[in-house]
N, C-alpha and C positions, 0 to 999 in steps of 0.2 A: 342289754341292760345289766352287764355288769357292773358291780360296788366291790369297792376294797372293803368295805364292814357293811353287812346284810342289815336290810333293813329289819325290826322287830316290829312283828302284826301282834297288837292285845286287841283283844273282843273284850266290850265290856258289856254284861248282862244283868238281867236282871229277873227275879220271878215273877214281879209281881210291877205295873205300874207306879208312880207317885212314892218312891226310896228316892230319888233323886240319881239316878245312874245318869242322865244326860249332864248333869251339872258336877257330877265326876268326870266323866268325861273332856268336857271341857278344860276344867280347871286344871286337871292332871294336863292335857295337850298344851295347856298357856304357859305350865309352871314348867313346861322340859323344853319348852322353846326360849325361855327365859334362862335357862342356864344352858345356853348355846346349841341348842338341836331342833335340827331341821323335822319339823311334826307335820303329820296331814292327818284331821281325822274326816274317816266316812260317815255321815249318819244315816246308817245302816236301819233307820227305824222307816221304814220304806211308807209306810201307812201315815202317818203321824209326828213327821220330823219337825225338832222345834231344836236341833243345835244351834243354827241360825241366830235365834233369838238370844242365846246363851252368848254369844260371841259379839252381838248386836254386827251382825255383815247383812247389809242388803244382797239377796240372791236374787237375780230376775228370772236364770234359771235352774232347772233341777234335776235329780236321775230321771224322774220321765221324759225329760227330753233327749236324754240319751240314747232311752230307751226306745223311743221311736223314733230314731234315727234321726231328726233334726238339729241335733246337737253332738260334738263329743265330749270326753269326757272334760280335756283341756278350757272347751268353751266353757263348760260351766263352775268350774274352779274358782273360789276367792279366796281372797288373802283377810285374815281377823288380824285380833291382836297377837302380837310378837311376832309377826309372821308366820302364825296358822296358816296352814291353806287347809281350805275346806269344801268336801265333796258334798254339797247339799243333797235330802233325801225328798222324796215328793210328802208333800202332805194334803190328809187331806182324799187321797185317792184308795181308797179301800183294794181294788185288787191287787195293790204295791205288797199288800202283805204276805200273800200266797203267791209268790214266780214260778212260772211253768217254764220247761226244757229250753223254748227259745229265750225266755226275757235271762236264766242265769246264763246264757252262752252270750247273751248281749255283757252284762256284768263282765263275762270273762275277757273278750276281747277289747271291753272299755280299760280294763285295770290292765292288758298287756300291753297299754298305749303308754304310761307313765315311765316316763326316761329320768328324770332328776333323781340326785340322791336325797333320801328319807332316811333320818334316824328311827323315825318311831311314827307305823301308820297303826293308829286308833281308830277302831272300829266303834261305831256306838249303837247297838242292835235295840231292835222293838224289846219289849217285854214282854217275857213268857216263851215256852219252848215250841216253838210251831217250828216247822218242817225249815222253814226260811231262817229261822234263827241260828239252828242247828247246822244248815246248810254252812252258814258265815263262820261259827264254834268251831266245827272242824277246818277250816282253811285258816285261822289262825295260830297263833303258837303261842302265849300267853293267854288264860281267860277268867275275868278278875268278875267276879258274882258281888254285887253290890245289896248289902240289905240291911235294914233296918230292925230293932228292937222290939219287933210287936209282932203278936201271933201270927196272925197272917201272914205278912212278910218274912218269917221265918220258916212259916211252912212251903214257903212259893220259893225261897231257894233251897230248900232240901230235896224240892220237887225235880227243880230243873239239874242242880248236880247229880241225882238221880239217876236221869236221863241220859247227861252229859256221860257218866260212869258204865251202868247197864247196858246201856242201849248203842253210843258210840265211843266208847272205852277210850273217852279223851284224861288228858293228863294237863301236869302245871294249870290248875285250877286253883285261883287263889281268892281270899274273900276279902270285902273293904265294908267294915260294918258303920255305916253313915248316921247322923243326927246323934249319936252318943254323947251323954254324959261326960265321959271321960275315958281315956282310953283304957283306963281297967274293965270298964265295962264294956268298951269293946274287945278286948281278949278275953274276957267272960262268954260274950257271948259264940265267938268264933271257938272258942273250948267245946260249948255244946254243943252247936253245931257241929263240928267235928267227931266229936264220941259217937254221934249216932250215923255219921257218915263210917268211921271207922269200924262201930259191931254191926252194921246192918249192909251194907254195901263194899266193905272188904277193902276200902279204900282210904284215901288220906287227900286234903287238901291243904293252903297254904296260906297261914295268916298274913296278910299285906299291912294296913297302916289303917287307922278310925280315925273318922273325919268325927271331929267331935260338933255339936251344937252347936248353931253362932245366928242370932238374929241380922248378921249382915250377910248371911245366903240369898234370902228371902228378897233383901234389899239391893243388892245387886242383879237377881232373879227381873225385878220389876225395873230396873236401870237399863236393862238389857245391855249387861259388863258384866264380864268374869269377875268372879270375886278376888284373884287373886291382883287384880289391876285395880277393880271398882276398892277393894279394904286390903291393905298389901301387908298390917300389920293383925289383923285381925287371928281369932285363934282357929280359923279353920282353913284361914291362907297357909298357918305355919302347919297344918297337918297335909296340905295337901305338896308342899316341899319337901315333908319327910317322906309320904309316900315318890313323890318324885326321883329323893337321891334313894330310893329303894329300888325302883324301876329301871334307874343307872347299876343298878349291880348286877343287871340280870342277862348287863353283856355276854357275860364269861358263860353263860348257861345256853345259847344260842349257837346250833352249826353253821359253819362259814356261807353254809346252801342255801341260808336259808332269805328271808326277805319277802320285795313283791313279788316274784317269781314263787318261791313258793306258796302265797295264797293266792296268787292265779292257778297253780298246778293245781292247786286242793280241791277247789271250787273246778275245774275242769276235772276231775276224777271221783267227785261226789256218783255214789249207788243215788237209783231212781227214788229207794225211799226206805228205813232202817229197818222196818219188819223182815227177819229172817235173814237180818245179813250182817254179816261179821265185819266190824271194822276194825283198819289198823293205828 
């Protein structure tokens, strides 16, 4: 599975459900396939997957069929708009959320099947830091914390960078602060954030791009069409192209090693579980 340019894994997360991280997700995979690159995303939300919907692609099936062996990974693969391909997640099935020893060894040897080249595999993880989430975090090399302006949701990714920081001393952690007023006030908010990430956990993360407010989310939400297809002039299609040609610059920031290979390696070299154990 050699590439002459490695493929780049983003995790995208989230602390807290209902900030809209799936529909980041999406948007961001339409809008970098739309300026010429080959995108897969995973929806890594194994419990509760509704990428699907986001993309309006009929799936008939999904990782649980992978996962118990009725299916590979190829069979279950579709194509959305711009030529997404999409790794559909189960929904719906409760123990998809907590994988035991054998179902990630299944994961690994499904992703060591994918032969085509991939500019950009997007990961789109459940919400909130459970063991599985975390799992996915560290096998990525980009991981973009999605969150919104209100308490709650600010305390639920302080939570999870926290984690991400303390616990498995991950790095290139960057933030996309969603539904924003305006993008001052999403660099307002990514400021705070940051100060208290910076005096209390000794660390620093990375302002990405604010998807500002747009009543045609909602409405292409219910179209079941990315927004950046369903409203292409709209003002959170054009934030989601800034953060796009910001995602193209993060070529040069990437080892040549790196790719699907390396989040298969990650996920095949994950500790049994992070208490008491030092990550690199």
């Amino acid at each position: 599975m050699l590439k002459s340019v490695p493929t780049q894994i983003i995790g995208i997360a989230s602390g807290k459900g209902g900030v809209g991280k799936t529909t980041v997700s999406v948007n961001l995979a339409v809008t970098l396939a739309s300026l010429g690159k080959k995108v897969m995303i995973f929806d890594a939300d194994l419990g509760l997957a509704n990428a699907q919907l986001a993309l309006g692609c009929r799936t008939p099936f999904n990782f649980s069929h992978v996962l118990s062996g009725e299916k590979t990974l190829q069979d279950i693969i579709v194509e959305g708009p711009m030529g997404v391909k999409l790794v559909p997640g189960a929904s719906g099935i409760q123990h998809m959320v907590a994988l035991n020893p054998m179902e990630t060894a299944g994961i690994i040897n499904s992703f060591s099947e994918i032969e085509e080249q991939l500019d950009y595999f997007v990961v789109d993880l459940a919400a909130g830091m459970s063991d599985t989430v975390m799992t996915f975090l560290r096998a990525c090399q980009h991981r973009f914390i999605v969150v919104k302006n209100e308490p709650s949701s600010i305390a639920d990714a302080y939570g999870i960078i926290k984690v991400m920081i303390q616990d498995y001393h991950l790095e290139n952690i960057g933030l996309i602060p969603n539904g924003v007023v305006s993008q001052e006030e999403g660099e307002r908010l990514y400021g705070s954030i940051n100060s208290v990430i910076q005096n209390f956990l000794g660390g620093d993360i990375r302002y990405l791009h604010a998807i500002r407010r747009d009543d045609m989310v909602l409405r292409s939400i219910k179209a079941s069409q990315p927004l950046t297809s369903f409203a292409p002039s709209s003002i959170a299609t054009r934030d989601f192209r800034a953060l796009a040609k910001m995602v193209l610059d993060f070529q040069s920031d990437i080892p040549m090693s790196g790719g699907l290979e390396f989040f298969v390696e990650r996920l095949a070299t994950q500790p049994p579980n992070r208490l008491g154990t030092s990550y690199g």
